[in-house]
N, C-alpha and C positions, 0 to 999 in steps of 0.2 A: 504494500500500500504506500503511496507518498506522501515522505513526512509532512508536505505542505497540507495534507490533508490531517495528519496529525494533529498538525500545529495550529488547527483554525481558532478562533477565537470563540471564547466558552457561549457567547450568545451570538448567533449568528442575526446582523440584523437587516430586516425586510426589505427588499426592494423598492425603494422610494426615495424620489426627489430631497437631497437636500439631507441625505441620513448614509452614512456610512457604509456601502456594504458590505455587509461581512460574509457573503461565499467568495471563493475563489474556484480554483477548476473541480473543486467537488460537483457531483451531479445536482442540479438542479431538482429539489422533489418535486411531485407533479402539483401537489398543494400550493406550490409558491409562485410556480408557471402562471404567466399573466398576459395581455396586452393584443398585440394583431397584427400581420403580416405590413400593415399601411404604418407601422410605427417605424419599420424597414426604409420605405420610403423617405420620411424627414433625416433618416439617421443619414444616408450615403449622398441626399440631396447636400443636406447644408455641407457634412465632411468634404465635400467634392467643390463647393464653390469657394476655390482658392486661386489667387494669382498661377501659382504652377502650370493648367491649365495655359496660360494667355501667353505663358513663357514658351511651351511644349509647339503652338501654335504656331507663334513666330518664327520658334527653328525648321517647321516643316518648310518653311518659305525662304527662310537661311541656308537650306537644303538644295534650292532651285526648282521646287514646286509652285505653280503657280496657283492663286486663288482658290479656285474650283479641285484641284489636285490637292493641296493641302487639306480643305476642306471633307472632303472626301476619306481622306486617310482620318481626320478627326472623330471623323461618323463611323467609321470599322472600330476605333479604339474605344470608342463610346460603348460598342453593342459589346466589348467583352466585359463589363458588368454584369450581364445576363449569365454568364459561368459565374461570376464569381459571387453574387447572390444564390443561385442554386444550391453553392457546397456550405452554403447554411442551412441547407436543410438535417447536417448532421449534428448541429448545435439544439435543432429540433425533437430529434431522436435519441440523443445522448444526456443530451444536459450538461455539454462540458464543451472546453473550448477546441478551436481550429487544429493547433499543436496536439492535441491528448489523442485526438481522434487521429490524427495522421499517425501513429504510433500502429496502427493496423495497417498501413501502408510499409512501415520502414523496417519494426521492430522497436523495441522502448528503445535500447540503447541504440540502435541504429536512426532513430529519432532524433539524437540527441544536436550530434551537430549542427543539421538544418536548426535547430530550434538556438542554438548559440546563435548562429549567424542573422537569424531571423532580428535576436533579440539587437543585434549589433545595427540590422536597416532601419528597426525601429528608431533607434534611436540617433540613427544618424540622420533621419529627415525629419524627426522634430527637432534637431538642432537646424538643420536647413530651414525650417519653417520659422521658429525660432527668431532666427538671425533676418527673416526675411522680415516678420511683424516688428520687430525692432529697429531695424532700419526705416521701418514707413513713418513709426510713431517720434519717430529723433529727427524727419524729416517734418512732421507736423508740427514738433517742438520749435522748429530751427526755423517754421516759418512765424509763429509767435515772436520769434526775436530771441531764444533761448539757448544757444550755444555752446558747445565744450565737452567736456567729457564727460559732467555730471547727468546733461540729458540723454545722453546714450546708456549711462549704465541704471538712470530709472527706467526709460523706455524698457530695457531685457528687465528688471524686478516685475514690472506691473506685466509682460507678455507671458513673464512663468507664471505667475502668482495664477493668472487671467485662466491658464493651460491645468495646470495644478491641481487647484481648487476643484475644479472640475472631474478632475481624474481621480482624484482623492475618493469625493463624493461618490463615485461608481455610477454604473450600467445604468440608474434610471437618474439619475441627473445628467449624464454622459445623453440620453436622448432626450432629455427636457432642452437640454440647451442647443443640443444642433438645430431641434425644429424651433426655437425663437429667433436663433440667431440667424437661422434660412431666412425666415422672413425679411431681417433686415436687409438682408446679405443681397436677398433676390432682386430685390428692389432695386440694392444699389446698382448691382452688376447690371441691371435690364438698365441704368442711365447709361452705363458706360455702352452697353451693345448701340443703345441711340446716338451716342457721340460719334462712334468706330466705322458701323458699319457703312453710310451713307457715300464714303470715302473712299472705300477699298478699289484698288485699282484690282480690276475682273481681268484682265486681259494677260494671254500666255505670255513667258518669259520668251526670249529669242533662243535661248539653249534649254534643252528639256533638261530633268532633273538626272536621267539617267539610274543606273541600277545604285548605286551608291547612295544616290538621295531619295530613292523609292525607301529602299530598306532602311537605314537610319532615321526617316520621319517614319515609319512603322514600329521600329523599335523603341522610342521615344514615346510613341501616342499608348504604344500596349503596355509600356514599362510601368504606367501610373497603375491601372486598373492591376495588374500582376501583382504591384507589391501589395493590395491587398489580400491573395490568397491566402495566406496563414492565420487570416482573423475572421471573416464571416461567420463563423459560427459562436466568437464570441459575444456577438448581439444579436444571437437568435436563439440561445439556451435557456434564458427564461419563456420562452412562446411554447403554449400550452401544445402538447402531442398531435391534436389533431388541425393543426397548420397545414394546409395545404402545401404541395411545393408549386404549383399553378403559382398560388397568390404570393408566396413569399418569394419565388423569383422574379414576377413582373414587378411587383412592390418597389422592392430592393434596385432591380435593372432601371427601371424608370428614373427614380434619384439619380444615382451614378450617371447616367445616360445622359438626361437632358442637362447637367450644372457643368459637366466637364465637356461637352459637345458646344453648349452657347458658350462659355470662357473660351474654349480651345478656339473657336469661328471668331472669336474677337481679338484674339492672338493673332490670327490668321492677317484679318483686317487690319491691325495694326502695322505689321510688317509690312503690307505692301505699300503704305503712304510712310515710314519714317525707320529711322534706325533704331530697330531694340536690342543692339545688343548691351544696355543698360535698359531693361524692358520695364520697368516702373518708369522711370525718367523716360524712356519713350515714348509709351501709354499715356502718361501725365501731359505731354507736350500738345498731345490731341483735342486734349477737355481743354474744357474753358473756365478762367480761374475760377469762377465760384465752386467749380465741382471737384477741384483740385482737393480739398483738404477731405472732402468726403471721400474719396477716391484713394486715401489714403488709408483712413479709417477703415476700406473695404479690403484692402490689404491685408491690414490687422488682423481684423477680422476672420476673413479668410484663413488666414496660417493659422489661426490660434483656434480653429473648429478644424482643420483638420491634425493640429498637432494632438486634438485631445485624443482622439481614438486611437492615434499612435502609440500614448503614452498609456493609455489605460492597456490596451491588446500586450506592453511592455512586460506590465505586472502580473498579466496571467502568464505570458512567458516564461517569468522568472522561476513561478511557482512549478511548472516543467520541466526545467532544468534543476529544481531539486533544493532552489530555498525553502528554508522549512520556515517559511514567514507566512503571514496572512496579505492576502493580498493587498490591503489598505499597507502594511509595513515595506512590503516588495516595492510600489511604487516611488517610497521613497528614496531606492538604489537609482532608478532608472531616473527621478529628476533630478536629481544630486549628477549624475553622468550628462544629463542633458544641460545643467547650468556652466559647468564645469567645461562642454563643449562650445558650447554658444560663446564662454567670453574668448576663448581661446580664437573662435571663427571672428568675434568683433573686434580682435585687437590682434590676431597675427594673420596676417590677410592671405597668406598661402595656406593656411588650415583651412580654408574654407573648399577652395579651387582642390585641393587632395584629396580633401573629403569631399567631395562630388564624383570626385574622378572614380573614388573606390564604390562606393555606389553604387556606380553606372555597371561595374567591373562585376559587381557580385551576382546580374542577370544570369553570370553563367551559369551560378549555382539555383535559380530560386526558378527559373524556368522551368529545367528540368524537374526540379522538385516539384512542380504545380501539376506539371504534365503525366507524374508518378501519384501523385496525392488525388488529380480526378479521373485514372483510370480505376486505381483501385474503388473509388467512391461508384462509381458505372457500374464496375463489376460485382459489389456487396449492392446496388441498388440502395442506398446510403441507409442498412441496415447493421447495426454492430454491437459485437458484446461489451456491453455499458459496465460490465464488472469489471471484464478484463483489461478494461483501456485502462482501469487504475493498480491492474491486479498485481504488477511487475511479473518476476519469474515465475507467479504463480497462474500467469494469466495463460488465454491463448492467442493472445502477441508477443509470448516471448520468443517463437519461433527457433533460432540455434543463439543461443550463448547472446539472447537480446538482439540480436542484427536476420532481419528475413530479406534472402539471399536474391528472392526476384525484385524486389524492389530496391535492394545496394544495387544490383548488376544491372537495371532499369536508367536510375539515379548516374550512374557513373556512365554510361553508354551515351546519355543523352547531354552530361558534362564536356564528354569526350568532341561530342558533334560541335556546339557552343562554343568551345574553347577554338576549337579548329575555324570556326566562320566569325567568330568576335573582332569588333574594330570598334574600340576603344581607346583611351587617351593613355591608358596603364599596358596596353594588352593590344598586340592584331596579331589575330590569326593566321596560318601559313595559307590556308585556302581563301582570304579576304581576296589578295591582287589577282589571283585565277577566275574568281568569279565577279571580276570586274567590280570590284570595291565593293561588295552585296556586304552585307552586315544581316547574315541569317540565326543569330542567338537565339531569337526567341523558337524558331525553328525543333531546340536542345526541348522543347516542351512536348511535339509530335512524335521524335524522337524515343524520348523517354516512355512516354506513355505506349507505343507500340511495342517497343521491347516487353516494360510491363505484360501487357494483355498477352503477347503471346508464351511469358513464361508461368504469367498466377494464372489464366484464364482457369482451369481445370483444377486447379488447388483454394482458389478465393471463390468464396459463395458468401451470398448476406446469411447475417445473423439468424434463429430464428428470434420473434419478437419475444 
């Protein structure tokens, strides 16, 4: 059994707004399961309306796609939320998070790695986001007339504090506030799409974007929705058993879909009328001053709703890898790592550009892994022993010595593929220049999942209930 589970807090307390929670990856009992498939929706809506989004956009166009080509690529990266709301339907069934259930893909111990590294993206895009809310609000400072180094480092107190608190509180204040803050959020972004789009130069470029900027604005647009895989089912494990997966996939797809598709089309728009590659200061040059300081605010915003889900999905992490804390004490490892990275990204200015770079780099591993984690889910029919995913050696995921052999040899074949077609800023692969600059990583996910199916197809069956 895991000590995290051990170690929960002697009153576990109830799922509510503005109160503590006290489960972590233990199962959800069905008495406590609460809420509705449309609660999915506000969660991946507001998470999703963030500048990154507008950034992601512009690079398609930085690529050498033109308008309509961008665009286009924007709307495929969109529809892969519809995967990854789906593989919440095991948060449904289980009552435990993303990580615990992929444990019947991997093996507990053969789990373990992805879920390090997992913990390590988490926390390196809430320091990107971080960094990104902090610079809007020092920018909003600086235009009051406030100056120096003291409005920079309130700016980061009030964006953790802002992120924190929130995380702290847990899973239903975690969705109290994405859907208040969508509201505003939506609002503001719908002035900006009114600024942006009216403008956008439509018209093809003189040199087409070629294979190179085909596959890089695809990599880019899929990378957003991807890095969500290892969490979906962390905000769908209180939803009571008989959830549909109908409704909790469109729910869920819908959010994700429309906030990072209109960002992404405003990104788009942006780039073709002005230079982003300072894309705030780009964006911003667009508006017109009254909307400027709002526009900043949405910034904020923005990063600091998507940084929360990052950091909460952190602390069940943790408790996976085997802190024997309770979830409300685990998150205080992961913002303590997050503060400690943000000042380090606002005051040594190659930490930031590094830590991006690695990031970008670790597609190799998290594709693959996605591509092994929803074939096994296909093949159980996202049916699983709810005991065993906690049971350790005594479960039936221990499979050999904790590591099951179709999914390490799944995992590593489709690492193998990824490694070989990666073009990266740390990394290019020996097959990049053969296949004319292609950047096929995410590819490492079809890959992986094929090997999978054809080596568990006849040993993986769903649970029975």
């Amino acid at each position: 059994m895991d000590r995290a589970l051990q170690d929960r807090t002697a009153v576990v307390g109830r799922d509510e707004v503005f109160q503590v929670e006290g489960h972590g990856i233990d199962p959800i009992p069905d008495a406590e399961r609460h809420g509705g498939a449309k609660d999915l929706f506000w969660l991946w809506f507001g998470s999703n309306l963030t500048f990154t989004y507008v950034i992601n956009g512009a690079l398609a166009v930085a690529f050498g796609l033109s308008f309509w080509q961008a665009t286009a690529v924007v709307v495929v990266g969109g529809l892969a939320f519809f995967a990854i709301s789906a593989a919440g339907l095991g948060g449904v069934r289980t009552g435990t998070a993303t990580l615990v259930i992929s444990r019947a893909a991997f093996g507990v111990r053969g789990n373990w790695p992805a879920g390090l590294l997992n913990w390590v993206v988490s926390i390196g895009y809430t320091i990107v986001n971080t960094v990104v809310g902090t610079l809007a609000l020092e920018a909003f400072l600086a235009d009051l007339g406030w100056g120096g180094g003291l409005p920079r480092a309130l700016a980061l107190a009030i964006t953790l504090t802002m992120t924190f608190a929130v995380a702290l509180w847990g899973h239903a204040t975690v969705q109290f506030a994405e859907r208040w803050m969508a509201y505003a959020l939506a609002a503001g972004f719908a002035g900006l799409l009114v600024f942006v789009l009216p403008g956008a130069d439509t018209a093809a470029p003189a040199a087409g974007p070629g294979a190179a900027g085909w596959s890089l604005a695809f990599v880019v647009m899929l990378a957003g929705p991807f890095s969500y895989l290892p969490m979906p089912a962390d905000y769908t494990r209180y939803l009571p058993r008989t959830t549909s997966l109908t409704a909790l996939t469109w729910s869920g797809a819908l959010g994700g879909f429309l906030s990072s598709v209109a960002l992404g089309v405003a990104g788009v728009a942006a780039a073709t009328q002005t230079d982003m590659t300072d894309a705030v200061a780009g964006a911003e040059g667009l508006l017109p001053g009254w909307f400027q300081p709002l526009f900043l605010a949405l910034v904020l915003g923005g990063s600091v709703t998507n940084s929360i889900i990052t950091l909460y999905s952190s602390s069940l992490n943790l408790q996976v890898l085997g802190i024997p804390w309770s979830r409300a004490r685990a998150i205080v490892i992961s913002a303590a790592v997050t503060a400690l990275g943000s000042l380090g990204a606002l005051f040594l200015t190659d930490f930031t550009t590094s830590l991006l770079a690695f990031l970008s780099l670790l597609i190799i591993v998290f594709a693959p892994w996605g591509g092994v984690f929803l074939a096994d889910m296909v093949l159980r029919r996202c049916h699983y022993d709810s005991t065993s995913l906690h049971a350790g050696e005594r479960g039936a995921y221990w499979y050999r010595a904790g590591w099951h052999p179709a999914g390490m040899a799944a995992l590593l074949s489709g690492m193998l593929f990824a490694a070989l077609t990666c073009d990266s800023e740390l990394w290019t692969g020996p097959l990049v220049a053969p296949l004319g600059g292609a950047d096929l990583t995410l590819l490492g996910a079809a890959v992986s999942a094929s090997v999978y199916v054809l080596l568990a197809r006849r040993a993986v069956a769903p649970a029975r209930p």
